[in-house]
N, C-alpha and C positions, 0 to 999 in steps of 0.2 A: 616313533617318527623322527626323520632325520631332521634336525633344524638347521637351518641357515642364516648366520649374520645379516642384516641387509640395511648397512650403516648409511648413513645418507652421505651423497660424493661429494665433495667440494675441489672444484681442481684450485691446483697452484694458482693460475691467475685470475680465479675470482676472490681467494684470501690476503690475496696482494690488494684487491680491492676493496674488499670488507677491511682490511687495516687500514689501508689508507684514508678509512672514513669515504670516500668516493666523493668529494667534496668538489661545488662550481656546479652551474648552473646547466643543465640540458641541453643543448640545441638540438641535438640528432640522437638517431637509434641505429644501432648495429644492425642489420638484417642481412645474414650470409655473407658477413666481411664488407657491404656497401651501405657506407652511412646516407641516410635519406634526412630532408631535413622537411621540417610541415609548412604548409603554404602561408604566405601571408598575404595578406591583400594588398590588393595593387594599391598603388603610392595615389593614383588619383581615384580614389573610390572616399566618398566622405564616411568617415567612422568617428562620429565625436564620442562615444563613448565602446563599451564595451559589449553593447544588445544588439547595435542597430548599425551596417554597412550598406550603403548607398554607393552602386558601382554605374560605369560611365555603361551599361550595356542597359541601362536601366531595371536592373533588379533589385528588388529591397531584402538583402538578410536579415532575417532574425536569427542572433545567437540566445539558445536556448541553455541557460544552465540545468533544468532537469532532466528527470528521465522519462523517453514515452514510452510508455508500458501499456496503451490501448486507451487510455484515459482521456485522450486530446489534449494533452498538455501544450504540443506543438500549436495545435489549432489556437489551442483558447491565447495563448500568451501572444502568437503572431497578432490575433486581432485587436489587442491592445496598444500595439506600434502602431499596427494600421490606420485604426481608430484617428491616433495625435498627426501620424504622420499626415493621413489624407491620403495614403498609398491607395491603388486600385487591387483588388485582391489577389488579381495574375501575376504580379511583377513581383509577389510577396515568395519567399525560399524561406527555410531554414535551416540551422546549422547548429551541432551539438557545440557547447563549449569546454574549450579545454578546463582542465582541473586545475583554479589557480583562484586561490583566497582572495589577493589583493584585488583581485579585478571583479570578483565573483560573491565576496562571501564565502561563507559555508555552505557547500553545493550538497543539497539532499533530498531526495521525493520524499514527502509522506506526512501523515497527518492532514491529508486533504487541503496542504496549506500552499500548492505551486501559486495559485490564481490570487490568494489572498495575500501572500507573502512578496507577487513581484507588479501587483497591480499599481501601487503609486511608481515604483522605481522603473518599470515600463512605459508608462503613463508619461513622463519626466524624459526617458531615452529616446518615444517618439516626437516629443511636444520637441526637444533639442537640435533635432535632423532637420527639422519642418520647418523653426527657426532661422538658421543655416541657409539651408535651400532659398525661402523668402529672402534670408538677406544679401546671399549671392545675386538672387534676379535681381531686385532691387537696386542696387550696384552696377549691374549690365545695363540695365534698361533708365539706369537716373532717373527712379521713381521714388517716391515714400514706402517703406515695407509694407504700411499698413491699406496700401493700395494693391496690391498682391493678391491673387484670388490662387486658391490651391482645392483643386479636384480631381480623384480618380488619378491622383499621379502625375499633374499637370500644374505647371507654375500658369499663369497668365495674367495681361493687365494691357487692355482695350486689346490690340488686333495684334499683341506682340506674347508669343505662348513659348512656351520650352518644357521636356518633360523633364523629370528629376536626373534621370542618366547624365544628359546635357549641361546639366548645373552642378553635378557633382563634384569635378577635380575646383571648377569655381568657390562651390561653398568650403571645398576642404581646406581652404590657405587661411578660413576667415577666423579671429578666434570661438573658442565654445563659450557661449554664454552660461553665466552662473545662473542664471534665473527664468524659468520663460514660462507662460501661461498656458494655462491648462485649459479643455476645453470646459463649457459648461455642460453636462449629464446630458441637460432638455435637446441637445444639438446632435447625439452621437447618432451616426450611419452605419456605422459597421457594429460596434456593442449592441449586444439584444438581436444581431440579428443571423439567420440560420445557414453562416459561408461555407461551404463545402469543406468537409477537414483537410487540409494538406499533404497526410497521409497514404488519403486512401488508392490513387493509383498507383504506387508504388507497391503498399501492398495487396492491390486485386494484379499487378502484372507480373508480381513475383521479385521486383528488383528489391525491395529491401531488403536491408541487411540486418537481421539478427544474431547475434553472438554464435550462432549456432552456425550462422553459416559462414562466419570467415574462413577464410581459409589462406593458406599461404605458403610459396614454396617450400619444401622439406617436413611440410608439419606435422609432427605424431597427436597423437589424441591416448589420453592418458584416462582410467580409470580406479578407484579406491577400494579395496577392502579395508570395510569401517567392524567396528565392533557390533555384534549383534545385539548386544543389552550396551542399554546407558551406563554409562560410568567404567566400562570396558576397555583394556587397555592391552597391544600385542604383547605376547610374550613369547612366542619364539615363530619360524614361517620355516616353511621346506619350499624354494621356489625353482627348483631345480626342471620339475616339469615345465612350469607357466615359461621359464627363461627360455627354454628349447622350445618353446612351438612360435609357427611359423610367422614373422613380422613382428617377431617380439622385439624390443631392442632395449629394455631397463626394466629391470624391478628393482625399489627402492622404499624402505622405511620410510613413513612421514609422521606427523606427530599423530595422526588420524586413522594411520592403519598401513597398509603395505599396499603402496602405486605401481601402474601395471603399466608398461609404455611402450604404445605398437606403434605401427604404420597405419592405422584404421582403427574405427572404432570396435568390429565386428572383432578384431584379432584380439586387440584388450579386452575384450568382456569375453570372449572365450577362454584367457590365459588368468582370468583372475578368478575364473572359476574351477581352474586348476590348482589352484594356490591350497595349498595344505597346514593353517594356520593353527595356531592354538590362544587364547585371550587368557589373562589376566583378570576373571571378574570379582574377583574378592572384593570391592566396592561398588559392583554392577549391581544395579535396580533388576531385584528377584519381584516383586509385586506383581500381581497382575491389578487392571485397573479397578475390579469390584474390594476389592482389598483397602486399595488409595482411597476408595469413597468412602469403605467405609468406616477407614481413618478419620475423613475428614469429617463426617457424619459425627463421631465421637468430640473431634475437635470444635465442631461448632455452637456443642452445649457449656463450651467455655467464656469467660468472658473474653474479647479480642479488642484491638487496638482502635481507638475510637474514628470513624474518618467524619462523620457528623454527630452531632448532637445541638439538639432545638428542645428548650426546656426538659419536661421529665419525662420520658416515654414509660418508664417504668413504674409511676404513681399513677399518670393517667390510663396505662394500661388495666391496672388492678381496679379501679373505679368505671371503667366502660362497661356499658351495659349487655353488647355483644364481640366473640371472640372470632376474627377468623385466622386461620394460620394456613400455611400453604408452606412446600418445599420444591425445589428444582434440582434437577440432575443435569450437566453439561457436559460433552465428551471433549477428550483431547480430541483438536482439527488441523489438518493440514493444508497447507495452502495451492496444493495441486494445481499449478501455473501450467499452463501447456507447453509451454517450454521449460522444462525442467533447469536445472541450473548449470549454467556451463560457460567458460572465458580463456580466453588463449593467453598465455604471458611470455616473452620472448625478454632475457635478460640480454644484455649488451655491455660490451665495456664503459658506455659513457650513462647508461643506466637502464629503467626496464621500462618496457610498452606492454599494453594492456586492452585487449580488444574486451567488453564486455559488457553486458546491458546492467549497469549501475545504480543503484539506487541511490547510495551513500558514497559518495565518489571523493568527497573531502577525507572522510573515514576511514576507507578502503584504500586509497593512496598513503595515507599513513602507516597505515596496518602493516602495507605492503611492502613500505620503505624499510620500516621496523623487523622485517625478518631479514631485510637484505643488507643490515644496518647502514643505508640511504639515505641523503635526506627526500623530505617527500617530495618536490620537485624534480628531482630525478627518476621520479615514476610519471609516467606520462600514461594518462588511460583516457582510451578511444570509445565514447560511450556509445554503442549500439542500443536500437529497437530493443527491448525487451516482450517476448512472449505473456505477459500476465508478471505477478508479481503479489500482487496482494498481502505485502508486506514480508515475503520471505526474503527477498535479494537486500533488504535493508537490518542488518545486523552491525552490534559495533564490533564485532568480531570480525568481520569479512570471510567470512569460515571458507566458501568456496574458491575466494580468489586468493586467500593464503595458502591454500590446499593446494591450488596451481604454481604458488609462487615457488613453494616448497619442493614440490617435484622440479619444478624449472633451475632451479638450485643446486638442486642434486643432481642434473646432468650437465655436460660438456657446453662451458659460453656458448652463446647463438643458437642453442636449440629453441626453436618453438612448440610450444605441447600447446594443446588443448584439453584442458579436463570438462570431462562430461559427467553428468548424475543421469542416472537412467530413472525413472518411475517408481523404481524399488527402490533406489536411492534415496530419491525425494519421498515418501512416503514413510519410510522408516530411519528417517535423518534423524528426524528431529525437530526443533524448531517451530512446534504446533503452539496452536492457540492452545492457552492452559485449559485443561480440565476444572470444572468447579462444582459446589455443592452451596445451594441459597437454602436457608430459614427465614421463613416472614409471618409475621405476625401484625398484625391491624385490630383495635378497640374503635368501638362503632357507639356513638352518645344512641338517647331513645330517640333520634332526628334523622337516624344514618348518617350523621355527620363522623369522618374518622377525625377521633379526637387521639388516637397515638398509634403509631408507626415504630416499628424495632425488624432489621433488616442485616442478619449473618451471612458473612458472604467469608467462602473458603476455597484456597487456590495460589496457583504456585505465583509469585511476582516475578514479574517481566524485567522488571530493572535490576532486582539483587543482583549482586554479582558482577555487574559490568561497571563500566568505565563512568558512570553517572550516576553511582547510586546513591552517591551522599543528595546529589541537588535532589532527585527525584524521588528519592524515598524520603516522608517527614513522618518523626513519632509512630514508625513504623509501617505508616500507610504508603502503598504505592499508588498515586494516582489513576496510572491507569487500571490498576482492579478496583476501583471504585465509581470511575467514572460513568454518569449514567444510572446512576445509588446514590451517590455522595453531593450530587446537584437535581434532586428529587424536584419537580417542580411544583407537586399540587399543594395546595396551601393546607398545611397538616400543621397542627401549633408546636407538638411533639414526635422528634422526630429521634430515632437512636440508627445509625448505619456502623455496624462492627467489623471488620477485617481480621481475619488468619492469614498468613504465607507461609505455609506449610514447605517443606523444602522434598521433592521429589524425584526424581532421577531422570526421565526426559527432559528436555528442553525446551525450552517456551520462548515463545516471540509474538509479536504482536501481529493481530492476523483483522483483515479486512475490517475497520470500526471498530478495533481492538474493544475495552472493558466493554461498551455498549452492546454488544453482543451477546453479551449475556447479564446484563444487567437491566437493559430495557425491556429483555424479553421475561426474567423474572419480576419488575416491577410492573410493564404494563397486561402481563398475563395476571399476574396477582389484584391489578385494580381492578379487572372485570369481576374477579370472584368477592370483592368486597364492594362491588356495586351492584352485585346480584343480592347478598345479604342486606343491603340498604333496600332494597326490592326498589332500585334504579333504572335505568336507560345504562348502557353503560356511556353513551357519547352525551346525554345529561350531564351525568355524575361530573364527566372531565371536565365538561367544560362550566360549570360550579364552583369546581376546584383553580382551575386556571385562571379566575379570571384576573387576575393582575401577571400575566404573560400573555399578552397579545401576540406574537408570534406564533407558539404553540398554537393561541387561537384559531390563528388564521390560517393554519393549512388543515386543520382538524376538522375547520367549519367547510373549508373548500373539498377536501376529500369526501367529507359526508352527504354534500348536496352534489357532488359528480356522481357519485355512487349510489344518489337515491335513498338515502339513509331511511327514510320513515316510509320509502315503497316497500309493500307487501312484497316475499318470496314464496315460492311452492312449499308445497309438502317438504319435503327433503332438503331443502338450502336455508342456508344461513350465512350472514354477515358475522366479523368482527373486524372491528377496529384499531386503530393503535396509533400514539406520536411520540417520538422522540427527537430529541437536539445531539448532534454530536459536529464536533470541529464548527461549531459556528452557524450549522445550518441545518433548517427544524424542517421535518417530512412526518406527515402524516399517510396511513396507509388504511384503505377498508379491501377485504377479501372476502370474497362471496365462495363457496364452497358446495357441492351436494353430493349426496351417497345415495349408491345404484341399491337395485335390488339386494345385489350383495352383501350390502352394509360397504361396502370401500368407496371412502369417499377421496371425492376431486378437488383439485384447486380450479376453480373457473374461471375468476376475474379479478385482477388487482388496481385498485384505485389509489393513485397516488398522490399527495396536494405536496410540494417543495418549496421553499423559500431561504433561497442560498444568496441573499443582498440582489444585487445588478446579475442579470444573469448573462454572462459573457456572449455565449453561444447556445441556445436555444436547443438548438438539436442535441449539443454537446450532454446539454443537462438531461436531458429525453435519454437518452443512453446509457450517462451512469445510472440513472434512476434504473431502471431495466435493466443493464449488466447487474445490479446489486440487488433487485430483485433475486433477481435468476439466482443469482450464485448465494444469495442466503436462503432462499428457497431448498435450493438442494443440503444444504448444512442441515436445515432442519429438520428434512424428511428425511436423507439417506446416508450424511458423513456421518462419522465416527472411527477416533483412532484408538484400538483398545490394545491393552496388552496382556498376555498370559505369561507368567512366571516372568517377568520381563521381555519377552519377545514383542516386537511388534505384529500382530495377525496379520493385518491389512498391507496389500505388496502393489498393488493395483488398480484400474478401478473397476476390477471387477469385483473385488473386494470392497473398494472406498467408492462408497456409493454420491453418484454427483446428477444433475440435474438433465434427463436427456430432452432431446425437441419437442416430443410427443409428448411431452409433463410439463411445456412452459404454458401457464395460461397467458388469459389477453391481460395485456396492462395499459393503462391510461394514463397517462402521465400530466399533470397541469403544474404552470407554477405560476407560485404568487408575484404578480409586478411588486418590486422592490426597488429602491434606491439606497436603501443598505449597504454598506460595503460588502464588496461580491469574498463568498467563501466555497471552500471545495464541493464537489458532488461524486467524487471516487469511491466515497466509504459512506456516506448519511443515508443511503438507499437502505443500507442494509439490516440495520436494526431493527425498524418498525415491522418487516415483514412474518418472522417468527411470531411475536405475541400476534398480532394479527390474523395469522393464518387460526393461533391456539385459541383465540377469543370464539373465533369461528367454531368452530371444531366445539367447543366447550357449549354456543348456545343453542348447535343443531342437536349435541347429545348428552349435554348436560356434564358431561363428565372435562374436569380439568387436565390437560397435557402437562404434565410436571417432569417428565424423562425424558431426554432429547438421546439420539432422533426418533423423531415420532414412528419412524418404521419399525422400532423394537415394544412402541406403544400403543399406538393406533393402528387401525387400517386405513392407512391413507397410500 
């Protein structure tokens, strides 16, 4: 094979600028030699802080620091302004915010914590404007503020009205008050109630903007040959074809493989599969995944790193009167977003822009600065809609948007690229929810009382390796592989929960309800089987166990009387149920199930109880519960990422099996009234649904689901 160099370019005038540190602060971006500078809001629009712009045309912006990725982030956080403001829901926009600490914090989706995390500080940003606004009229009208009536976006006081537009450049001269009152819960009009999301014409008319779809004059779209095994690295490329065909215009080394740079997409993925490579795998993950297990299978008869312990699980075990023990098998999962991963990045002399649906945007501006050695203020990122995400676009690595930046790097100032992952890309990246293997073991007194609990749990951690590991990893243990284990809730006097981190050669990330996803589903598939040995109820048993967590009680008890818990079913169906807590907010799940003549059984109906504190938007909550339904549905019956000798199998989804329309059952969704402080509903759908469906499964035919997905184990 002939080999070819393919060093990465750096021209003269961007090493003038990488020496010079590129130092001073942004104002504008280069784009084909005409500096553009970003809008600021008009001088008479009131903006006391940094959430909330009150303009003379009468519209209320909300700047939103996170990312919508389907979720309703926009919704739910706009009705939070609203809410203080008294805005009328029309006059309500939204607006991404720029990527800037001081004003922002640390801007980052995830952990189902947007709602939970900007609820007082939104809460605060609209009670401020509304303030304002009152004390401008006030002022106009030589009244007392506290005679001020505010409705629907309307100042008024007897027969003299003005809307907010009106009062705006008024309230803007006035100062910001340090302090202003919040409203009382018992009074809120918009909170709790079902406003239309703000999204949605935009995306039923096709105008929004996804990463995918900017575009911009002169733009190339760039594609990656990546290594086929993990740990693979190039070692030499013949690009002599891919260079010659037609709209090519760069091939270029990056640290990830060798980038293909056309005029189209269609041209780069044709010339990259011209490309005549050769890898480096001499540290490449040769395993296939029955191998890894049954490492980890060997690993788990060891002692591991404690994440809990409650007195003696190992004295009370040898003294229990009954034994029951149970294993689970987990596959690596991908987070198969339908918009796969893709960002445009356009360097310039005064620094780089960044079109792209962001998850970690505080992160990824760093990252980004840091290959172009920038400071991070000089990257400036435009945060688009994101297609889905379920925790892939959130990495401290920023893989895809340094992938971009890399290439952008390596060609001539002022070029625009946009790097695309195609399906295969996303699929055999990387970046899956770990693989895992659970041992469980339960001592039952002569009362079926469990008097000890000892709980193995083996799998790659999330955190090793990266830029947090000292805070997130303690004595070993990585929180999020235990999470969901490690805060067991039923009242067990002895408890032992053990952790492995085995180190494996894919790559892991945290994937929709990261640990509880397979933690919930090995602890609460496992209590059914130690409630059937207690010869229990299994919704008895829990809630025996539970009773000093009222919470858990109360969608457990809610799910089980919506669902008919103690109604007879046919011949062929059967119930299971399930609850768990993750990021703050506890759902319980019952799944009704029956099997045709064939013996292949269905999912029919899933019942949901939620209690996620205040719940912002009703419908909102309705929806993730059922997006997360759905999408852990399909994990449990049809994903799975395997590998053979190291290869990834799966390229597709006709390979990587996901949940189609005709396989969604009915779901019901209730939540419990709460005045709890409000917490996410993006990810807490998604646990309960697996043990649930396997509870089912288990009490129609007795036999336990221990291998996921169930389609390599059941006939479902």
């Amino acid at each position: 094979m002939t080999s070819t160099a393919l060093p990465t370019f750096v021209p003269p005038s961007r090493r003038a600028l990488l020496q010079s540190g590129a130092a001073g602060l942004v104002v504008g971006f280069i784009w084909n030699g005409k500096k553009t500078h970003a809008a600021t809001p008009s001088a008479t629009a009131l903006s006391p802080n940094a959430f909330v712009r009150v303009a003379p045309d009468n519209t209320v912006t909300v700047v939103i620091k996170h990312l919508e990725m389907g979720q309703g982030v926009y919704t739910g956080l706009s009705t939070i302004v609203a809410e203080e403001l008294d805005a009328d829901w029309a006059q309500i926009r939204t607006e991404s915010a720029p990527v800037n600490q001081k004003l922002f914090g640390l801007q980052m989706t995830g952990g189902s914590a947007s709602i939970a995390g900007s609820y007082d500080q939104l809460r605060k940003a609209g009670a401020t404007a509304r303030a304002m606004l009152v004390a401008a009229a006030a002022k106009e009208w030589n009244v007392p503020p506290a005679d001020i009536k505010v409705e629907n976006g309307v100042l008024s006081y007897m027969n003299m009205r003005a809307s907010f537009g009106e009062m705006a450049a008024k309230a803007a001269v006035l100062p910001v008050p340090s302090e202003v009152t919040l409203k009382d819960p018992k009074t809120f009009k918009r909170i709790g109630v079902a406003f239309p999301r703000l999204d949605t014409a935009v995306k039923v008319d096709g105008s929004a903007k996804f990463a995918l779809d900017h575009m911009a004059p002169d733009l190339l779209v760039a594609v990656i040959a990546r290594p086929p095994r993990f740990g693979g690295v190039l070692k030499s490329a013949d690009a002599q074809t891919a260079q010659a065909m037609p709209g090519v215009k760069y091939v270029t080394a990056v640290p990830s493989g060798v980038a293909v740079v056309a005029e189209s997409f269609w041209q780069a993925q044709k010339a990259r599969r011209a490309l005549n490579i050769e890898w480096d795998e001499t540290n490449a993950e040769k395993r296939g995944t029955e191998q890894i297990m049954a490492d980890y299978k060997k690993l788990a008869l060891q002692p591991g790193n404690s994440a809990r312990k409650d007195g003696d699980a190992t004295a009370a075990m040898a003294s229990a009167k009954h034994i029951v023990t149970a294993e689970f098998e987990f596959p690596y999962l991908a987070h198969a977003p339908m918009e796969p991963l893709d960002c445009t990045v356009l360097i310039g002399a005064d620094g780089c822009e960044i079109w792209a649906g962001c998850q970690f945007q505080t992160i990824d501006q760093g990252n980004v600065a840091r290959v172009l050695g920038m400071k991070p203020d000089q990257v400036k990122i435009n945060t688009l809609y994101a297609g889905g995400s379920f925790g892939r676009r959130a990495n401290f690595y920023s893989d895809y948007l340094v992938e971009a930046t890399h290439i952008a790097k390596a060609l001539p100032l002022g070029t625009p690229i946009k790097l695309v992952w195609t399906r295969e890309d996303d699929l055999r990246g990387g970046k899956y929810r770990p693989m895992y293997y659970h041992a469980m073991k339960a001592g039952l007194d002569d009362q079926g009382k469990v008097v000890a609990w000892q709980h193995t749990i083996v799998g790659q951690s999330i955190m090793k390796g990266g830029p947090f590991e000292a805070a997130a990893i303690k004595n070993g243990i990585d929180g999020s592989s235990v999470e969901g284990a490690a805060n067991l809730p039923y009242d067990i006097p002895n408890i032992s929960v053990e952790l492995h981190s085995p180190v494996a050669g894919p790559t892991v990330l945290w994937w929709r309800s990261v640990g509880s996803t397979h933690n919930a589903y090995a602890t609460e598939a496992f209590i059914d089987q130690v409630a059937k040995a207690a010869r229990q109820d299994p919704l008895e048993f829990r809630r025996d166990a539970l009773a000093k967590h009222p919470r858990h009680l109360g969608v457990l008890n809610l799910a089980a009387e919506k669902a008919g818990w103690t109604t007879p079913l046919g011949k062929d169906q059967a119930r299971g149920i399930a609850v768990a807590e993750a990021f703050g907010t506890f759902v319980a799940q019952v799944v009704e199930v029956s099997r045709d003549a064939n013996g292949k059984i269905k999912v029919d109906r899933v019942v949901c109880a939620v209690d996620c504190g205040v719940a912002i938007n009703p419908d909102i909550v309705h929806a993730q519960m059922e997006g997360g339904i759905a999408f852990g549905l399909g994990a449990i019956l049809k994903s799975a990422i395997t590998l053979k000798d190291g290869l990834v199998e799966q390229s597709n989804f006709d390979t990587y099996g996901v949940l189609r329309m005709d396989e969604m059952p009915r779901v019901d969704v209730h939540i419990v009234p709460s005045q709890e402080v409000p917490c996410g509903v993006g990810e807490p759908g998604v646990p309960p649904i697996g043990p649930a469906l396997a509870n089912a499964i288990f009490a129609l035919t007795g036999k336990p689901v221990s291998k996921l997905p169930m389609r390599s184990s059941v006939g479902v």
